[in-house]
Structures are given as structure tokens and as C-alpha cells.
C-alpha positions in Angstrom: 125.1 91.8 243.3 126.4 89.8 240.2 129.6 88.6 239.9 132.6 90.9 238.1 133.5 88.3 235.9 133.1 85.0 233.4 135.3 82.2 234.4 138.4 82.3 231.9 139.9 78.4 231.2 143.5 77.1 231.2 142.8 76.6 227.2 142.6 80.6 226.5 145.7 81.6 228.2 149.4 80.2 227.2 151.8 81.6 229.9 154.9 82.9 228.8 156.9 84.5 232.0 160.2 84.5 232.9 159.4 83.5 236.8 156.3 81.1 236.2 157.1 79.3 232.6 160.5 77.3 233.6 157.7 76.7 236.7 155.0 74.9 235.0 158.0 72.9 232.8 159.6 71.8 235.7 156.0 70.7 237.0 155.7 68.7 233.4 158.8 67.7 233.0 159.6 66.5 236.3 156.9 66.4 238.6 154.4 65.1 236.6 156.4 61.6 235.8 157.9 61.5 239.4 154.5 61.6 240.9 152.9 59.1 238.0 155.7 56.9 239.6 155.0 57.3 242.7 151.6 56.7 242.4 152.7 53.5 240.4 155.1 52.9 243.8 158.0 52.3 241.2 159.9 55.3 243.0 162.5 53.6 246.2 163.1 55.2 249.3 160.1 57.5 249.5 156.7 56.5 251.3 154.7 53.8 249.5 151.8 55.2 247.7 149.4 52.3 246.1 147.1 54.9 245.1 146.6 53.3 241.8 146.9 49.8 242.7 143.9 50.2 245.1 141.7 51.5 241.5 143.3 48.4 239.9 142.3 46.2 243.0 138.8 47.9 243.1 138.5 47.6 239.1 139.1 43.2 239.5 142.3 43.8 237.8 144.3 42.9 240.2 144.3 41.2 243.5 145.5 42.6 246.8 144.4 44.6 250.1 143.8 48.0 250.2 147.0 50.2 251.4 147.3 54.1 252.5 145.2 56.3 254.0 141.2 56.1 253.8 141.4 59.4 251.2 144.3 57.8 249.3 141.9 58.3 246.1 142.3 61.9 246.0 146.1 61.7 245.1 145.0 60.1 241.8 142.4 62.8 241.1 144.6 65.7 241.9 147.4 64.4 239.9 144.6 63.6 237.0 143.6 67.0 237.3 147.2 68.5 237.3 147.7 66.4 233.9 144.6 67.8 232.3 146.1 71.6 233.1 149.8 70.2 231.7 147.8 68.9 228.8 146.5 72.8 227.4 150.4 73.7 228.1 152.0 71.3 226.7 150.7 68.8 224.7 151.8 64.9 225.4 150.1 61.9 223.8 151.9 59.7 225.7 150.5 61.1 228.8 147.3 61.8 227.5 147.0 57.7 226.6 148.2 56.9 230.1 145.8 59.3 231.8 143.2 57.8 229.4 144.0 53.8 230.4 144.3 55.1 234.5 140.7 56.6 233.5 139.6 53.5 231.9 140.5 51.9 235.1 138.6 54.3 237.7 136.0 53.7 235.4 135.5 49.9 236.1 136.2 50.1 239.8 132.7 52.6 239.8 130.2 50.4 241.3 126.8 49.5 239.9 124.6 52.1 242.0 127.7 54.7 240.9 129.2 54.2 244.0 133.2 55.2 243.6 135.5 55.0 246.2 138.7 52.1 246.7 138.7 52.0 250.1 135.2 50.7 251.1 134.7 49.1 247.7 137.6 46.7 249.0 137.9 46.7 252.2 134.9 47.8 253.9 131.6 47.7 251.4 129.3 47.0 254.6 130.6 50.8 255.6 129.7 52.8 253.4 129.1 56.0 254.2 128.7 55.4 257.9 131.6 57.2 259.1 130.9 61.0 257.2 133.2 62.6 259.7 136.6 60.4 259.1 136.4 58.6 256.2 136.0 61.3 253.6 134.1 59.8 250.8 132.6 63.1 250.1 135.9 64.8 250.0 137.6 61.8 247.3 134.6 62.5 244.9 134.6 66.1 244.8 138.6 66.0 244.1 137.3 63.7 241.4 134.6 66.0 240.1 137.1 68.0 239.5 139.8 65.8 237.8 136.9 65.2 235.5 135.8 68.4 234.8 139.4 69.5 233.8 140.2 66.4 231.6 136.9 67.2 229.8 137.6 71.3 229.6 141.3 70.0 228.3 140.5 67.2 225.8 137.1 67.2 224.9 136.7 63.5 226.5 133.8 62.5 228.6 134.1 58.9 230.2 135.3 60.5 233.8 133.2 63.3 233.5 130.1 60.5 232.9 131.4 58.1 235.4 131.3 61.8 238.2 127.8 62.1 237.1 127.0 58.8 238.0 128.5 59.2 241.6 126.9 62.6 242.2 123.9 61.1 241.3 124.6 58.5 243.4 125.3 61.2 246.1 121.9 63.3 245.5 119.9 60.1 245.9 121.4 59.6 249.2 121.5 63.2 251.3 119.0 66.1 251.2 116.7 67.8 253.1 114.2 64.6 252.7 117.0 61.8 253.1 120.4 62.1 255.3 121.2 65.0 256.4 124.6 64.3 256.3 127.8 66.9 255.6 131.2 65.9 254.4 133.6 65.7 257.2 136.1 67.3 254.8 134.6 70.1 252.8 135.8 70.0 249.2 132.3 68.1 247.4 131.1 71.4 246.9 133.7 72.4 244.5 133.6 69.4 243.1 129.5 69.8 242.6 129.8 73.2 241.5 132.8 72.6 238.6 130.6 69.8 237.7 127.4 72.0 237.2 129.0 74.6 235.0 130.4 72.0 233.2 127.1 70.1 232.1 124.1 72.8 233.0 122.7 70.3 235.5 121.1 72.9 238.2 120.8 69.4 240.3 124.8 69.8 241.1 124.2 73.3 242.5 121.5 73.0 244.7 123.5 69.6 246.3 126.1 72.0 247.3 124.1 74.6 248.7 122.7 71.9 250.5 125.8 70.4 252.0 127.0 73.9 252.9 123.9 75.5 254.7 123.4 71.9 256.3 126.7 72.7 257.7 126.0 73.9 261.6 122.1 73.1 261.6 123.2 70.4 264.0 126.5 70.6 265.5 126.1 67.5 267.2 126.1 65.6 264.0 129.2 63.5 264.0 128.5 62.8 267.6 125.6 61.2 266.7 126.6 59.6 263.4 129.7 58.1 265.8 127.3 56.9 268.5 125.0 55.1 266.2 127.4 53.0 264.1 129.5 52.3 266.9 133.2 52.2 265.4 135.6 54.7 264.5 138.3 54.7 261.8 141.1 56.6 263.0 140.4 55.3 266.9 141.9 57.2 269.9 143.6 59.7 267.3 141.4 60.9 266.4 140.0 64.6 267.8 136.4 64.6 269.5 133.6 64.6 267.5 131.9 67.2 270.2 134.7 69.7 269.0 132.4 71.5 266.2 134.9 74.3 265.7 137.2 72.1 263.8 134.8 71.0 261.1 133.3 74.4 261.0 130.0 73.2 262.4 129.9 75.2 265.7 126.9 77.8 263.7 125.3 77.7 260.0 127.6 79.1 257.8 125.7 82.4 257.5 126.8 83.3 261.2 130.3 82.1 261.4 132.3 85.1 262.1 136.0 83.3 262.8 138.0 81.1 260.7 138.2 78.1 263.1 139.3 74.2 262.9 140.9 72.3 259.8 142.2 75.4 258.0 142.2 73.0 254.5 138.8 72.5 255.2 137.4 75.4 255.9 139.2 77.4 253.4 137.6 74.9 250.7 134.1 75.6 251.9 134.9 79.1 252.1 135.9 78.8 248.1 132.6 77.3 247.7 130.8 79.6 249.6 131.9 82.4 247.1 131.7 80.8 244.2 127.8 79.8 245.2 127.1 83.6 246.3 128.5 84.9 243.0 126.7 82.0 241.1 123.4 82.6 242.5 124.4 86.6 243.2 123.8 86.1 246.8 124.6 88.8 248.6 124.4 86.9 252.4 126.7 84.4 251.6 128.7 87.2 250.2 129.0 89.2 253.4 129.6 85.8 255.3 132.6 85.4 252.9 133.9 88.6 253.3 133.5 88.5 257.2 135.9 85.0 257.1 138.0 86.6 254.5 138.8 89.8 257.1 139.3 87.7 259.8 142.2 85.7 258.3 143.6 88.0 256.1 143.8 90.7 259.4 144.0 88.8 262.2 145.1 85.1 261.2 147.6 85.2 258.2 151.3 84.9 258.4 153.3 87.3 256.2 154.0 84.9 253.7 150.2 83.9 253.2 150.3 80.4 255.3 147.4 79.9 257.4 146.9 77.1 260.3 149.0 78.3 263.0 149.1 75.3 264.8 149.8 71.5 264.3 146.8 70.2 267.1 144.2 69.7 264.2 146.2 72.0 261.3 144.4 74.7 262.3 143.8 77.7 262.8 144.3 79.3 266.3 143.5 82.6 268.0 143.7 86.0 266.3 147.0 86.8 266.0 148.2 83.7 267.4 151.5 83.2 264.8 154.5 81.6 266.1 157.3 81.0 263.9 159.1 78.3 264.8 155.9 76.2 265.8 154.3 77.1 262.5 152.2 75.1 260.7 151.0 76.9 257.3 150.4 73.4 255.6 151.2 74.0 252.0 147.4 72.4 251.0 145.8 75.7 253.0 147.7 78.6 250.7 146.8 76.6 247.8 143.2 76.8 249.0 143.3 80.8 250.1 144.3 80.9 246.0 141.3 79.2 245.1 139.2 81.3 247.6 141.1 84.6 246.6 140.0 83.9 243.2 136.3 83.4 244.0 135.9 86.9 245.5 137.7 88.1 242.6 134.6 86.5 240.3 132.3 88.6 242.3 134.2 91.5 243.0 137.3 93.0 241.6 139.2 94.1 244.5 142.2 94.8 244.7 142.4 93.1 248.6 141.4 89.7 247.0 144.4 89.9 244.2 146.9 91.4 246.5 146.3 87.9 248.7 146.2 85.2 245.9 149.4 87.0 244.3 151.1 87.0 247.8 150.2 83.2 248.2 151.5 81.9 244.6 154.7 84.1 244.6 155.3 82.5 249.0 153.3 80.1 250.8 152.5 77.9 247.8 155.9 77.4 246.3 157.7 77.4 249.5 156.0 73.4 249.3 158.6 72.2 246.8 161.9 71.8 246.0 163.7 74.4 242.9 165.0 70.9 241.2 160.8 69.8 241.8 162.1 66.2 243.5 161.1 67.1 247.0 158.1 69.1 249.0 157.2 71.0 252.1 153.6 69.6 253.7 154.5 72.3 256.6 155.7 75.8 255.9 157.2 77.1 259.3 158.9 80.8 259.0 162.2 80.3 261.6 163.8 77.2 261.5 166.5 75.5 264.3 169.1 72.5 263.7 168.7 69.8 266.0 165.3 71.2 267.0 163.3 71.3 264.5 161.7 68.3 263.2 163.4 66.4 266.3 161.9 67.9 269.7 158.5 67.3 270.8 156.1 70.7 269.4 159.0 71.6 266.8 158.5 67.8 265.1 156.2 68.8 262.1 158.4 71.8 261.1 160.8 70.4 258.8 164.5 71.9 258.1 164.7 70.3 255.0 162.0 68.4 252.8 161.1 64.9 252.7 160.8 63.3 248.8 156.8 62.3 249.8 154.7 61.6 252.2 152.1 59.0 253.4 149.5 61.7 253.3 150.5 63.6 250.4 147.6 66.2 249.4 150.1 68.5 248.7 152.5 67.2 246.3 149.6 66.6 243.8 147.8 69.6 244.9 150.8 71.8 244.0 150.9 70.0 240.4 147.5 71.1 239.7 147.5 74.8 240.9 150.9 75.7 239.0 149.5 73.9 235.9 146.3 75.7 236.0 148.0 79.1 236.7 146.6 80.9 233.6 143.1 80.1 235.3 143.9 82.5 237.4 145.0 85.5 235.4 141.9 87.3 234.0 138.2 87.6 234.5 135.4 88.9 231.7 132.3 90.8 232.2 130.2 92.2 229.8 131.6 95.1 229.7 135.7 94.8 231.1 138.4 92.8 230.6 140.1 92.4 234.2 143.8 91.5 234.5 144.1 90.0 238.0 148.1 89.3 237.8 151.3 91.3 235.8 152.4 87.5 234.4 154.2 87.1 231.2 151.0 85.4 228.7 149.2 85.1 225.8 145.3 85.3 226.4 142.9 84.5 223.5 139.8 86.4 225.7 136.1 87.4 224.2 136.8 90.9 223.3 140.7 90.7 222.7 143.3 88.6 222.4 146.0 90.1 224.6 150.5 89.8 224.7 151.6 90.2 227.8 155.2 90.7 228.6 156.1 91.0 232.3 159.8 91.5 234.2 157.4 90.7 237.2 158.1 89.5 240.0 161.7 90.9 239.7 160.8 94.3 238.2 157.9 96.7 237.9 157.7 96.5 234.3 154.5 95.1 232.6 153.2 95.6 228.7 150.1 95.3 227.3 149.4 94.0 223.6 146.1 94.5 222.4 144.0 93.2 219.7 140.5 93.3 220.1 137.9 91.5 218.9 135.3 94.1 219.8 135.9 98.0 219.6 135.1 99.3 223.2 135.5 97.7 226.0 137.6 98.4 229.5 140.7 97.2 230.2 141.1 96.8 234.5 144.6 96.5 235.5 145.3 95.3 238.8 147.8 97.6 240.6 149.1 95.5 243.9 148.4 97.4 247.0 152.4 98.2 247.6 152.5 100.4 244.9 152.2 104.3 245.8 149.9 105.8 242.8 151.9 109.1 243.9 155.5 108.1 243.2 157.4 109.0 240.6 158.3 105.9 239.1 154.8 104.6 238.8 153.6 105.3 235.2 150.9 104.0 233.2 150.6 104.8 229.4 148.6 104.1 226.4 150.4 104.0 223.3 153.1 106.7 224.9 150.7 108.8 226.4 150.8 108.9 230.4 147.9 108.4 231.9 146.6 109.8 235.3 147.2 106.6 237.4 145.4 108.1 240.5 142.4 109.5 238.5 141.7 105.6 237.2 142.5 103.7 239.6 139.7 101.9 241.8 140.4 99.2 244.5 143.5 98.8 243.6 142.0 98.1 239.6 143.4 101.0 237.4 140.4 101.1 234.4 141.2 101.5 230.8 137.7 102.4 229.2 138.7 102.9 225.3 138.1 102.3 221.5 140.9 100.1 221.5 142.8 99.4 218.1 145.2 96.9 216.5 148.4 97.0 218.5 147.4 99.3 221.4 149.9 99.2 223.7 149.8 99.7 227.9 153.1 99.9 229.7 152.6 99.6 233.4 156.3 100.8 235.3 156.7 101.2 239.1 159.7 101.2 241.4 160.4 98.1 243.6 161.8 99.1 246.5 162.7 96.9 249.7 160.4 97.6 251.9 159.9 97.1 255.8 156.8 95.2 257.4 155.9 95.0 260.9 153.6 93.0 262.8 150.5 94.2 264.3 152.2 93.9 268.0 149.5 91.7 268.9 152.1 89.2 267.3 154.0 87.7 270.1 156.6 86.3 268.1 157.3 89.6 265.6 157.5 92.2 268.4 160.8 94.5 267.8 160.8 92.7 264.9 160.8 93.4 261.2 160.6 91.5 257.9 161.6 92.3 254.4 159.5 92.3 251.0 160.6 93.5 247.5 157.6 93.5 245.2 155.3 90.5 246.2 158.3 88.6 247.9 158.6 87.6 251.5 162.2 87.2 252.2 164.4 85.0 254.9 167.7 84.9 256.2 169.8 81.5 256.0 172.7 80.2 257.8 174.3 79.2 254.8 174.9 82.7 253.9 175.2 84.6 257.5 177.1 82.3 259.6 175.9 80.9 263.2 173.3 82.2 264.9 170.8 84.1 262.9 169.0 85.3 265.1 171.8 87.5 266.7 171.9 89.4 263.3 170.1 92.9 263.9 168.8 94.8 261.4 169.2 98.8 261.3 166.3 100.8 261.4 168.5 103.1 259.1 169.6 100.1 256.6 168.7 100.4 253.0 168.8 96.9 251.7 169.8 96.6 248.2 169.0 93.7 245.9 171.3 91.8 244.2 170.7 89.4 240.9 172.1 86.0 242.1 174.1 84.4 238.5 175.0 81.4 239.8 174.4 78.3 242.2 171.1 77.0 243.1 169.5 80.2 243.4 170.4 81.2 240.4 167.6 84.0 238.5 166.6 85.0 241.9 167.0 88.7 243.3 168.6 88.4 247.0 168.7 91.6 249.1 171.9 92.7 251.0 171.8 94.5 254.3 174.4 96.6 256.1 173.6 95.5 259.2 175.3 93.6 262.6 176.0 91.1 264.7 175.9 90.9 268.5 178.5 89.3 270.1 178.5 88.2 274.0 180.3 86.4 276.6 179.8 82.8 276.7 178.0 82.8 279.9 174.5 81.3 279.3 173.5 84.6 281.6 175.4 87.7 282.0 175.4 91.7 283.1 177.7 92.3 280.0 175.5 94.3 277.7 176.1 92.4 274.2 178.0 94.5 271.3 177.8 95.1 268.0 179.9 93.8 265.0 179.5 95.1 261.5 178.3 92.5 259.6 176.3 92.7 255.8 173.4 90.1 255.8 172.1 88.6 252.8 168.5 87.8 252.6 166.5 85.5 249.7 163.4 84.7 248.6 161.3 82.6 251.3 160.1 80.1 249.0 163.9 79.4 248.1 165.0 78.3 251.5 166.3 74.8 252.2 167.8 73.9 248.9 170.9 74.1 250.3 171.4 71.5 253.2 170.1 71.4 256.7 170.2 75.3 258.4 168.7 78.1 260.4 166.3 79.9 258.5 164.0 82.9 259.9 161.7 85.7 258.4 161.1 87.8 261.3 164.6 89.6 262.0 165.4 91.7 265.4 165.9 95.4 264.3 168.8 97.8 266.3 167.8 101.2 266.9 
């Protein structure tokens, strides 16, 4: 086994889309300075962060106790991070110097022994790592690692890059097979380590990961027994039992774990780890454990818009097929990390499955986490939403109807930042031999063997062309064809400077291969229809049964209030109904396809119970895009619509 492809950076790929540039500027342009303010806690009425304050504190700079939660830290690095990606897009020197001076700072509160962490170093130095299982020390210096592997890929700077060194060193010197055995309570230092060894060579950086995530499960009992020996908790009688090993993912070695259990954050991030390890060091058992995780959530733990986490009690995941709507928790940090997962497999092998997934979570369960103006964010993602229930009644409190501007824990905010900014990260592999497009996104990529235009109608049309000019003669050009597309239809056509090409005869897990002697100003159009289409649940799904839900390309849609009246979910749906889509010109939706349904109402007596068979009204629905919904006031909302035979 070796992996399909190099690792292409942010700095070779300028995206130019019509759906994902006005993205990444309203990220720079907005987010960015809002959540630097934030951070700074110069923003009124939204939950105080002191993120920066506690480095400044930590650093002697200033005086003060530490305030937030014990992984407060990590808001700082993701938001660092998310800078360094903004940085390749569009450069800022004013930010740059800003990220430079908060560097300058995290820099001085690093201890002498390399010890980095705001929290302890303040308010608890006798502590220190003590308390593996709550207090994620681990999990603030891998999102650290890398913040400082990013600044360093995006300016060329070192000091955080040195000063993550220093504190994996510090790590290395204190866990291993011949010190503490000890695992992060919140995987993500294994990212961290392994960004960190491709970025200086140090082998030392990959073999701590391994270590931290084949420790994992060699003894369940491990946070039990850390808790029973120091003899205090951190989070007190909230927090869940140290005996429950499913939800750190500790219940078997990682080799025989079979279900995606627990924390679905953190077990998605070792999972991301685990496959970027396996294609590392081309291991093929930690391949099939990946791909044995990957089936179960993808087939039997996935709601149709990508979120993951079923269920608030832990944010995890559930049972197979255990999806309620309403109850949904899909936090907005766990899509983000099936992106980064989706991607991994994609390094090892080019399979159509893997970039079916990661386009279905950036164009639904991602976005869905913030606000079209960028002010305001999601931390849960639920797919049917009720006025004066949710967010008020016990079990229905974490799904939001509309979202809050922050949050005390807010790991998605920042996380958000960096994933859209490091989109072009995402959109190409190399081998030795192929160039592999992994998503039909409007970009410029300056790759080993080519530099290739890209210029997409995508998401909103099937109309993607190809610009080459290579920089070697022959080499293949792999196409990724998502799964929804019929290889047999009509309107799919692939051709090569006119030419049609035989879509079927070259087209490999959902790949379609272009092996050529390519010249200056070759030219691949890639058309297909975009039809609505239909999806229904397995009927395992409790909550979709007699149910249906509508896509159009990679979208998920949903049906408001706003624009179909009272009760939504008396609207029925014909099995007959051919939904047509509709470009929306104006309002805040404006530059988004919505879809409109002949379709009906049922209308009943206003008996809470009655032998009266409801009847139907003629009614035409309208249906938008899911990651649209509530940015127009406080309404019902639901995916999953009833359909009338």
C-alpha cells in the first residue's frame, strides 16, 4: 500500500469560485477581525473569551486570574492557524504583525522545561498533567502544532514552530513506552505531531503519535486509575465516568475497534490520524481499521447532511441508525473533522466514497455553523427545528432555532475560520504519476506537473473546465466524478479539447482518468445534468420512515416556515412532484438555487384527536439550501418531509 497522493499546500492553490471565494472573504473580512476581537473580549454582548489575556497573564505581561474553560488555549491556535491560511489568500501586513506580536507573546508564556499551557501555568502549576482525561493539555498543544506549522508553511517564520518543538519535546520526554503511558483525553496531538513531522523531518514526532494512538485501549482502565491516584477532578460531578471507555474510544486498541463510539470530535480526530499514520508509514492494518470506522459512520451513523453525534449525552455518537431530527446534535466541530478524515483516505486512496463525503460535509454540515453575514454560528446542527421548543424544553435545549454570536466553548467558531481558509488544501493530490482533482471548485493550482485554471458553475451547475499547462509532458489527469452522477445519461459529457470522451470506459471509483501528452492550453469540460433528486432513509431510521428528503447536486435542502406558512410538517410531498429549482435574486438568500414543489397541505379539524381523515390542499412548497436556514428570524425548519402517495 502507498498513499495516492503528495500533500498539496494552501500556497499552490488560489481559489477562484463563485460559491466558495465571496466565502473565504467573508471569513477574512469579517470573521477573522470579529473573532481577533473577541479573543481580545473588546466585542459586548457575546460570551467573554480572555483567551489571549490568559497568554498575556501566563507571559508576566499582565496580571490577573485565569478565565474560560481549561482548553481555552485552543481558540487562539485555531484562530492563528485560520490567519496563516487567510494569509496565502489574501495578504495583510497588518494582520500578519498582529499575529506576529500574539506569537511573540505565546512565546514568553512557554515555560523553561517547554511546558506551554495558560491554564496550569497560572492557575494550577502543581497539576500538571495529572488530570490527562479532563484537562486536555494534549489536545491545546496539538491545535498549536498546528497553528505553527501553518504560520510557518504561510510566511516562512519560525519562532512558533521552534517554541511547538520545544513542547513536543517536552511531551516525548514525559510519555512512552518507558515513561507514562498516558493518552490524551481529547485526541487531536496526533495531528498536531504528525503536521509537525512533515514539517521539520523529525521521525521523533511520528513515532510519539503512533505511540499515543496504539496506547489508546491497552488499558481501558486508564483514566480510572489516573482519577483514583491524584484524587481531584476538574469538571466534578459533570463530568461523565471515567469507567465509560466507549466515549474516549478506549474500550479496545484501535486496531480492533469496529464502531464509531463516544465523543464524535474526538474520535473523528484520531480517526484523521490514524489515516494519515497508515498512508505515512503505508500501513495497511491501520488502513483497514480506518476503513472499518469509515463504513460504519458513513452507512450506519451519518445524517444526510454529513453531521455526526446523534446525541447531546457526551456529543456523541449513538446506535446505528440512531438519527433523530429534532434531538440532533451534529456539532459543527465533528463535520469539520469527517473533512479532515475524508481527506486522509483520499491521501491513501483515491476513491470516489471518500470525496463524495468530504464534498457533502463542506457544501452542508460545515457551513450550516455560521451565519451568511459571518457575525453568528451554529455549535449544534439539528435537521427539524420547533418554536418554543427548541432550545427551551428539556432534551430539545442544545438545538438552537437561531444562532447565538459566541459561545463559552467556542471550538467551532475558530475551527470554521481555519477549514474555509485552508479550502484549497483540500482540492488536489499528486502522485508520481497523476494529478487527482478531488473537488469541481473554481481555482488556480500551480501543481508539480501543471499548473491548472479551473473554472466551475459548481455547486449550482454541472459545468466544470479544465485549463492545462504542464510542466511535464505525460502525466494523468483523475477527475473526480461525485457518485450522483449517472455515467449513462445523456447530459454527462467529458471532452478533451472538443473531443468526447467515453466517460464510462475511464472512469474508476468514481475518478474518471485522463492519461495523455498534454499540451499548452488543453482543455477538459466536464457537463452533467443536476437534477433534484429524492433520498430516503434506510428504514432503520426511525425518524425518516415515509419520509423523503431533497438534494440538487451536493445540496441537502430544508423547508422553512418563513416561506410555507404554519406547520411544516403538515406539508406532504408527492411521490409524483418534480421539483424545479429556482435562482433566488434577491433578499438574504440571494445567489442561492431554491427548489419549488407542487405539493399540499393537510388540513383537519381542530380536535387534538379525531376520526376525520385529514385532506388535502394544493399548496407549492419552497425548499433552500440547508446550510441557509435561520438567517431569517426564529422558525420551523425540517429536512425530512412526509411524502403523499
Amino acid at each position: 500500500m502507498k498513499k495516492a497522493g503528495d500533500e498539496v499546500t494552501v500556497k499552490q492553490v488560489q481559489i477562484r469560485d463563485g460559491f466558495w471565494s465571496e466565502m473565504q472573504k467573508r471569513m477574512i473580512d469579517v470573521v477573522i477581525p470579529f473573532q481577533e476581537k473577541v479573543l481580545n473580549d473588546e466585542v459586548e454582548g457575546v460570551a467573554k473569551s480572555h483567551a489571549i489575556e490568559n497568554f498575556r497573564i501566563a507571559a508576566g505581561l499582565s496580571e490577573g486570574e485565569f478565565y474560560g474553560m481549561v482548553f481555552q488555549d485552543s481558540d487562539v491556535a485555531k484562530w492563528l492557524e485560520g490567519v496563516a491560511y487567510s494569509l496565502t489568500v489574501k495578504p495583510d501586513a497588518g494582520l500578519e504583525k498582529r499575529a506576529d506580536e500574539m506569537i511573540e507573546i505565546i512565546a514568553r508564556a512557554q515555560q523553561e522545561d517547554g511546558y506551554l499551557n495558560t491554564y496550569f501555568t497560572i492557575k494550577e502549576p502543581e497539576h500538571r498533567w495529572q488530570n490527562l482525561e479532563e484537562c486536555h493539555e494534549l489536545y491545546c498543544a496539538g491545535h498549536m502544532m498546528e497553528a505553527a506549522v501553518a504560520y510557518y508553511q504561510a510566511t516562512g517564520k519560525t519562532k512558533l514552530l521552534h517554541v511547538m518543538e520545544r513542547m513536543a519535546d517536552h511531551i516525548i520526554s514525559r510519555f512512552g513506552e518507558d515513561k507514562e503511558r498516558g493518552i490524551p483525553g481529547h485526541q487531536e496531538v496526533e495531528i498536531g505531531l504528525m503536521k509537525l513531522y512533515r514539517a521539520t523531518g523529525k521521525e521523533k514526532y511520528k513515532k510519539m503519535a503512533r505511540f499515543f494512538l496504539e496506547e489508546r485501549g491497552k488499558n481501558p482502565d486508564y483514566f480510572y486509575e489516573e482519577k483514583v491516584k491524584r484524587g481531584w477532578r476538574h469538571w466534578g460531578q459533570y463530568t461523565l465516568d471515567p469507567l465509560d471507555t466507549k466515549y474516549a474510544q478506549m474500550y479496545k486498541p484501535i486496531y480492533e475497534q469496529d464502531k464509531a463510539v463516544g465523543h464524535a470530535v474526538r474520535a473523528v480526530y484520531m480517526y484523521t490520524a490514524m489515516a494519515d499514520l497508515a498512508g505515512e508509514d503505508g500501513d495497511e492494518r491501520l488502513y483497514r481499521a480506518c476503513r472499518t470506522l469509515w463504513n460504519n459512520i458513513v452507512n450506519q451513523r451519518m445524517y444526510i447532511t454529513g453531521g455526526i453525534g446523534s446525541t447531546m449525552e457526551g456529543e456523541a455518537f449513538s446506535e446505528d441508525y440512531d438519527l433523530p431530527n429534532d434531538m440532533a446534535y451534529a456539532e459543527t466541530c465533528a463535520s469539520i473533522a469527517m473533512v479532515f478524515f475524508a481527506k486522509q483516505m483520499l491521501e491513501i486512496e483515491a476513491d470516489g466514497a471518500y470525496a463524495d463525503i468530504m464534498e457533502r460535509e463542506l457544501y452542508n454540515g460545515t457551513i450550516s455553523g455560521i451565519q451568511l453575514d459571518g457575525k453568528r454560528y451554529f455549535y449544534v446542527n439539528p435537521l427539524e427545528i420547533q418554536p418554543g421548543i427548541s432550545g427551551k424544553i428539556f432534551g430539545y435545549r442544545h438545538a438552537l432555532p437561531e444562532r447565538p454570536g459566541w459561545y463559552e466553548c467556542a471550538c467551532c467558531p475558530t475551527n470554521l475560520v481555519r477549514m474555509v481558509t485552508s479550502l484549497a488544501s483540500y482540492t488536489w493530490s499528486e502522485s508520481t504519476d497523476t494529478v487527482y482533482s478531488h473537488l469541481l471548485i473554481g481555482q488556480e493550482a500551480d501543481l508539480k506537473k501543471a499548473r491548472i485554471s479551473v473554472e466551475s458553475s459548481y455547486p449550482w451547475e454541472g459545468k466544470i473546465v479544465y485549463q492545462i499547462s504542464p510542466k511535464e509532458t505525460e502525466f494523468t489527469l483523475a477527475i473526480h466524478i461525485p457518485g450522483y452522477v449517472k455515467p449513462k445519461d445523456k447530459g454527462t459529457i467529458v471532452k478533451v479539447n472538443g473531443e468526447a470522451v467515453d466517460v464510462e470506459a475511464y472512469l474508476k471509483k468514481g475518478y474518471l482518468y485522463l492519461e495523455r501528452a498534454w499540451k499548452e492550453g488543453d482543455r477538459v469540460e466536464v457537463l452533467f445534468d443536476m437534477p433534484v433528486r429524492k433520498v430516503f432513509a434506510n428504514q432503520k431510521v426511525r425518524d425518516d420512515a415515509g419520509c423523503v428528503a431533497l438534494m440538487r447536486g451536493p445540496i441537502v435542502y430544508c423547508f422553512e416556515g418563513v416561506d410555507n406558512g404554519m406547520d411544516v410538517q403538515s406539508l406532504r410531498i408527492p411521490e409524483t412532484a418534480e421539483p424545479e429549482a429556482v435562482w433566488c435574486e434577491e433578499g438574504v438568500l440571494a445567489g442561492n438555487m431554491l427548489l419549488k414543489i407542487d405539493g399540499y397541505r393537510m388540513k383537519g379539524t381542530d380536535a387534538l384527536y379525531s376520526e376525520e381523515r385529514p385532506v388535502k390542499e394544493k399548496a407549492v412548497l419552497t425548499a433552500i439550501p440547508y446550510y441557509t436556514w435561520a438567517n431569517r428570524g426564529e422558525n420551523q425548519m425540517r429536512v425530512w418531509m412526509h411524502e403523499l402517495a
